[in-house]
C-alpha positions in Angstrom: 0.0 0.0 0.0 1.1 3.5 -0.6 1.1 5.6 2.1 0.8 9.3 2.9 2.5 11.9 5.0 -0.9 12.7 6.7 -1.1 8.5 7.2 2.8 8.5 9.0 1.2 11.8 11.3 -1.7 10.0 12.3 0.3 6.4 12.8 2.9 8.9 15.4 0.2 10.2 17.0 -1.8 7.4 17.7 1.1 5.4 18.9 2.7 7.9 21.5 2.0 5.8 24.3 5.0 3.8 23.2 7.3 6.1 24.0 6.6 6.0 27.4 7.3 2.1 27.2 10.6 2.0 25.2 11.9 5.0 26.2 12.5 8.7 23.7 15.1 5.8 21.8 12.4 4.1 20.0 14.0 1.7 17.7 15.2 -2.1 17.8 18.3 -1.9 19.6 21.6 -3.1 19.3 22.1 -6.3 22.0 25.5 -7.6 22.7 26.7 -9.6 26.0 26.2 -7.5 28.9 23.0 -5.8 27.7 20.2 -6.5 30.2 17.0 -4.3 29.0 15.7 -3.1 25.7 16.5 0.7 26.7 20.4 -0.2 27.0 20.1 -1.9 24.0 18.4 0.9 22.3 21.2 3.1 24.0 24.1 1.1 22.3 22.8 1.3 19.0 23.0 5.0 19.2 26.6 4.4 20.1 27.7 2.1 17.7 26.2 3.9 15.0 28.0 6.7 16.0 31.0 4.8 15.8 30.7 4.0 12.8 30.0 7.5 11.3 32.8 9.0 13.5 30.9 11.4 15.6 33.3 14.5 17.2 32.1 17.6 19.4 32.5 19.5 16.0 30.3 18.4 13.6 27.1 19.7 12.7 24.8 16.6 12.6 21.4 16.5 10.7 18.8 13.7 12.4 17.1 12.9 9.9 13.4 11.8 10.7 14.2 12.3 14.8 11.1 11.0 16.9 11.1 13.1 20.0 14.8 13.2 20.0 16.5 10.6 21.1 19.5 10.2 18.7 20.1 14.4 18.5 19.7 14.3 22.6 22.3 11.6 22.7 24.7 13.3 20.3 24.4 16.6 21.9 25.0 15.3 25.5 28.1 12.7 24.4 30.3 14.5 22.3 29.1 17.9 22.5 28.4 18.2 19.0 25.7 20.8 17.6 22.6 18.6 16.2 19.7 19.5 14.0 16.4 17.3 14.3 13.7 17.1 11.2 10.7 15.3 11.7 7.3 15.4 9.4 5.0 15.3 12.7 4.7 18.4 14.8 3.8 17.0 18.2 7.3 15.2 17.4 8.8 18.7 17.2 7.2 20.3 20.1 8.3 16.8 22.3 11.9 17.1 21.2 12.0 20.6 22.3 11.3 19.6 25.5 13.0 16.9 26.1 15.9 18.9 24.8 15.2 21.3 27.8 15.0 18.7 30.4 18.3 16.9 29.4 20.1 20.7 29.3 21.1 20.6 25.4 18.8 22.5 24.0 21.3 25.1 23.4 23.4 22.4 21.3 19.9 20.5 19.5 17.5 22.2 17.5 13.8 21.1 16.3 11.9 21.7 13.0 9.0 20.2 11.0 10.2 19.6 7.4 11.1 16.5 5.0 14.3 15.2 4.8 13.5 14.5 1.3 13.3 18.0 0.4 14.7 20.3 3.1 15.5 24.1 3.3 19.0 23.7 4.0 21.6 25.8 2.8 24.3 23.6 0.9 26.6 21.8 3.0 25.2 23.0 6.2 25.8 19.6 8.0 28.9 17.2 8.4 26.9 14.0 9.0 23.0 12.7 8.0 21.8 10.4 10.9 18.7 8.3 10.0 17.8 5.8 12.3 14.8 3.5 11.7 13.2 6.6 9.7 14.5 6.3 6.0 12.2 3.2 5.6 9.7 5.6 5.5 10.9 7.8 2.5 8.7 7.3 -0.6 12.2 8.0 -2.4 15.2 6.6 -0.8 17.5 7.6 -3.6 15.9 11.2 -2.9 17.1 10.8 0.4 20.7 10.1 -0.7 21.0 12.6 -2.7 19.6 15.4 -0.3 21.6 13.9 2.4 24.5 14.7 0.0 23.6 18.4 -0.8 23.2 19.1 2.6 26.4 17.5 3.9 28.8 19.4 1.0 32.0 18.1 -0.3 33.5 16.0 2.8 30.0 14.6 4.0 29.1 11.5 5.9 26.1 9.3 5.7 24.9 6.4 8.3 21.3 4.8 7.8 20.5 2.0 10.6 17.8 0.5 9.0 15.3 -2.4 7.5 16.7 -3.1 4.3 14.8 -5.3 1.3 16.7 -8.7 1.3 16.3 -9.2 -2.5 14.9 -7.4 -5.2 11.8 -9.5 -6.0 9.5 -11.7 -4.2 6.8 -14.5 -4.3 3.4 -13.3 -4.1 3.3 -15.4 -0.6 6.5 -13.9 0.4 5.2 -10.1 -1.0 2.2 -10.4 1.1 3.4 -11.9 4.6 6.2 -8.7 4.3 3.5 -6.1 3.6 1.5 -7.4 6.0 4.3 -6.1 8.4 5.1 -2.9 6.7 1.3 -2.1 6.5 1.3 -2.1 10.5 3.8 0.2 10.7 2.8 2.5 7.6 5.7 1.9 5.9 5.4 1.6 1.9 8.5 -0.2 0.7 12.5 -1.2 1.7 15.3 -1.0 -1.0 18.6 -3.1 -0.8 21.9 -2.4 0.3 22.3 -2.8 -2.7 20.5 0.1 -4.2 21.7 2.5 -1.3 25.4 1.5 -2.9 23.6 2.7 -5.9 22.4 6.0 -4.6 25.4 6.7 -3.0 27.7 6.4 -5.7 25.4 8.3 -8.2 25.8 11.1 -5.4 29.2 11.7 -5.3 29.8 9.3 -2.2 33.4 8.0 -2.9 33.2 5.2 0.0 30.1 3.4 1.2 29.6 0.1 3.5 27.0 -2.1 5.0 26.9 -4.5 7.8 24.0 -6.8 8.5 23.0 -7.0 11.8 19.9 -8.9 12.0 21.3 -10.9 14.6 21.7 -8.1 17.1 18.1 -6.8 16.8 16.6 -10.1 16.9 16.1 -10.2 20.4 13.5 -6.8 20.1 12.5 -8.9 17.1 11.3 -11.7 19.3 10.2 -9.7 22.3 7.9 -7.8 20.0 6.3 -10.7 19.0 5.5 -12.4 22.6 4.4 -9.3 23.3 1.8 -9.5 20.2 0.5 -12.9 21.2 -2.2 -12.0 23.9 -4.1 -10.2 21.0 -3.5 -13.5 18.4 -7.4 -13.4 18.0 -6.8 -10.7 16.0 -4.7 -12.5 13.5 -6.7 -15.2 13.1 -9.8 -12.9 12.3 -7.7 -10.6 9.9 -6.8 -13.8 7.7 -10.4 -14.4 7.3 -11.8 -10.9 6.7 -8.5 -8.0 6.3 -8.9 -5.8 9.1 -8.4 -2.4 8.7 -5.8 -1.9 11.1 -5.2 -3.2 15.0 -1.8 -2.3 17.0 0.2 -5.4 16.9 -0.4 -6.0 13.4 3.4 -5.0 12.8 4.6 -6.7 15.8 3.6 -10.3 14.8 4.6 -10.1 11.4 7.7 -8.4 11.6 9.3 -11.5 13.2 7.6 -13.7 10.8 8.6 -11.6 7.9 12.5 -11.3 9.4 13.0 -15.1 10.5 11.9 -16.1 7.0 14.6 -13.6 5.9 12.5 -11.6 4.2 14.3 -8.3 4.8 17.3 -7.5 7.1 18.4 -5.1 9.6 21.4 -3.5 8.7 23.3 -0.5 9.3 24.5 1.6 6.2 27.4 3.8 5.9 28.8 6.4 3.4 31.2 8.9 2.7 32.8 11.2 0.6 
């Protein structure tokens, strides 16, 4: 299914309660030995993504699709770095702000509705494009590439932790059990690492690498599908009559999808 800006609002808003559950770090997590709770793990992926993308106090770092925060709040307070969030909900915006305030980098972090598709940025404004588990929501990812590349000038850097297609084409049974779990969580369609090597290169990025780490995510993976299972009446119903929508619609399939390899989680990189 193709969906909207005004469906991704709605989704956000409807969902906020999760937040308060998994913490202003919403996303999979990164779990290694020593990682107890899904807010450390969801911690750690924010640090080995950062890692990765070599983030110093003096960058300028865009967050590209930042939720209430988390990731520019992180930055800001760690390395002291300034960092810019973009988000297409407004309640985001006005959440980030705040929690900006209340972690005492708001004078380092700042907020704004807009698309990371097509931003207002000046050329090479930023050092580094951040997105973590929002680019699967671009209705363009090579769009994304490429604006991440304007913004970031000559000497930019690009990291993407994301879901990422496994192949190219699929079985109608395989097609359907995947956008059964992208439908729950409103997103439209992955590309490969593959085509983000694509992008990349088309966009001036002289270096670009990706790591699949499915098997570091797979314990959210799994926890998010016990957690589905009280409400399995729900499934059994929607395979008999398609039901418009019900919360852990995503959560049950995205295991199923995953373990079937159906798509990965990975973490891109790229620089120029």
């Amino acid at each position: 299914m193709q969906w909207s800006a005004k469906d991704i609002i709605r989704y956000y808003k409807t969902n906020e309660f999760a937040y308060n559950v998994w913490g202003r770090n919403m996303h999979y997590g990164y779990w290694e030995p020593g990682i107890r709770t899904q807010r450390q793990a969801s911690l750690r992926f924010n640090e080995v993504m950062a890692a990765i993308a070599h983030i110093g106090r003096n960058d300028r770092v865009l967050d590209a699709g930042c939720g209430v925060g988390g990731a520019s709040i992180y930055l800001a307070k760690k390395f002291g770095c300034r960092a810019t969030g973009i988000t297409i909900c407004p309640r985001q915006v006005e959440k980030a702000r705040k929690n900006a305030r209340a972690e005492g980098v708001d004078h380092l972090t700042e907020f704004y509705e807009m698309d990371y598709e097509h931003t207002t940025f000046q050329d090479g404004r930023f050092d580094v494009v951040w997105g973590l588990e929002s680019i699967c929501y671009a209705k363009s990812k090579k769009q994304f590439v490429e604006e991440a590349s304007r913004v970031t000038g000559g000497h930019g850097r690009l990291i993407v932790g994301d879901g990422f297609a496994s192949r190219e084409t699929y079985s109608d049974k395989d097609k359907k059990l995947l956008h059964r779990w992208l439908d729950g969580w409103i997103v439209t369609f992955l590309d490969t690492p593959a085509a983000f090597m694509r992008y990349a290169a088309a966009a001036g990025y002289r270096k670009y690498e990706y790591e699949d780490v499915t098997s570091k995510v797979m314990p959210t993976s799994r926890l998010m599908f016990v957690a589905s299972l009280p409400f399995f009446p729900f499934h059994i119903v929607d395979k008999i009559h398609r039901l418009k929508s019900y919360p852990t619609d995503g959560m049950f399939n995205q295991y199923l999808s995953l373990r079937r390899k159906l798509w990965q989680y990975g973490i891109f990189y790229a620089e120029k």
